[in-house]
KOLFI-161100 format. One record per residue (C-alpha): residue number from 1; residue in one letter; y, z, x. Coordinates in pm, whole numbers, plus 50000, padded with zeros to 5 digits. Each point is the difference from the previous one (the first is absolute). Example, Ala and Ser with C-alpha at 12.3 -4.5 7.8 and 13.67 -1.06 7.14 Angstrom:
2
   seq   type      py      pz      px
     1      a   49550   50780   51230
     2      s   50344   49934   50137
//
This chain:
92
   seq   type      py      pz      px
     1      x   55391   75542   88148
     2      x   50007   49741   50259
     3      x   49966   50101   50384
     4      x   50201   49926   50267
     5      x   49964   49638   50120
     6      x   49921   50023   50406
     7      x   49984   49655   50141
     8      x   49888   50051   50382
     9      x   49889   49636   50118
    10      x   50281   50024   50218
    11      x   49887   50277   50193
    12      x   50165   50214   50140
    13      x   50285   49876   49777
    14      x   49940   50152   49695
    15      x   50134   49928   49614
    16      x   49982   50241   49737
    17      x   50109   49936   49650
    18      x   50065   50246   49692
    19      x   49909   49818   49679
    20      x   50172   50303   49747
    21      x   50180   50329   50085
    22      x   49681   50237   50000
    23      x   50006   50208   49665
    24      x   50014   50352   50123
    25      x   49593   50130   50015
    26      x   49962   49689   50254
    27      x   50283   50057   50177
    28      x   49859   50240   50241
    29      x   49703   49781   50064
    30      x   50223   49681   50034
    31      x   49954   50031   50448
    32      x   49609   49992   49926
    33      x   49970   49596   50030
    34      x   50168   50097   50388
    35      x   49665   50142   50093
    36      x   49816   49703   50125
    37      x   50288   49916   50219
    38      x   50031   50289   50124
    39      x   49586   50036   50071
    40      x   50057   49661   50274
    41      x   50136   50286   50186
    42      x   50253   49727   50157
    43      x   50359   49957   49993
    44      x   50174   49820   49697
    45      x   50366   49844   49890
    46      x   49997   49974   49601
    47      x   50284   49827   49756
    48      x   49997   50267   49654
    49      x   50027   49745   49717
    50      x   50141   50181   49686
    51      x   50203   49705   49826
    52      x   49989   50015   49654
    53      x   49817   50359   50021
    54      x   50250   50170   49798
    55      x   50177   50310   50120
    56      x   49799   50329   49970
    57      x   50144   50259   49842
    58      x   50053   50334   50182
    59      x   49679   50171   49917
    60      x   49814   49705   50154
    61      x   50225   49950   50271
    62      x   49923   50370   50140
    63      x   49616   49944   49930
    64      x   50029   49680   50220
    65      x   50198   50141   50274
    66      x   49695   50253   49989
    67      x   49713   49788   50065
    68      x   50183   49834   50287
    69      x   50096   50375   50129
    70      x   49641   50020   49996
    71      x   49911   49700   50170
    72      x   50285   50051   50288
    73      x   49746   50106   50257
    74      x   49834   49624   49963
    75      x   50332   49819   49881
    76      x   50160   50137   50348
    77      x   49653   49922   50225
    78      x   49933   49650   49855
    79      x   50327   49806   49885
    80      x   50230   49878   50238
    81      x   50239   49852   49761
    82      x   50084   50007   49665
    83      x   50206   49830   49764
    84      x   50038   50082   49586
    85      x   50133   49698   49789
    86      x   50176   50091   49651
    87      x   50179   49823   49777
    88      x   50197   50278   49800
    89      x   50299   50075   50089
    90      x   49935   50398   49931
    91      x   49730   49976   50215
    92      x   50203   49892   50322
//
């Protein structure tokens, strides 16, 4: 499966991009790229790219929401803004 995309040359502006909805067993793991960010120990803004992703289905929408419960000690610490981009109307 291919990972998240994290483009941080803009620094602190971040852009992360979701090649494919995650199949389910990678779902939960899907926040794992986050953790060199998040090991600058320094404030961030990020831009969620998930055009042309697909839309998860409900199993792997719970195991997403998940892994970022799981990361919400770092997500609220470390990113001052954030912004998700879709392009499905189901997912708006």
């Amino acid at each position: 499966m291919e990972e998240l995309n994290v483009e941080d040359a803009g620094w602190p502006f971040v852009i992360v991009r979701a090649p494919i909805t995650p199949p389910l067993a990678r779902a939960a793991a899907l926040h794992e790229p986050l953790g060199g960010l998040f090991a600058r120990r320094d404030k961030f803004g990020f831009v969620f790219d998930t055009r042309g992703s697909g839309v998860p289905d409900a199993k792997v929408r719970k195991a997403l929401a998940e892994s970022r419960r799981a990361h919400h000690d770092n997500f609220k610490r470390y990113v001052t803004a954030g912004a998700t981009v879709v392009d499905s109307a189901v997912m708006k």
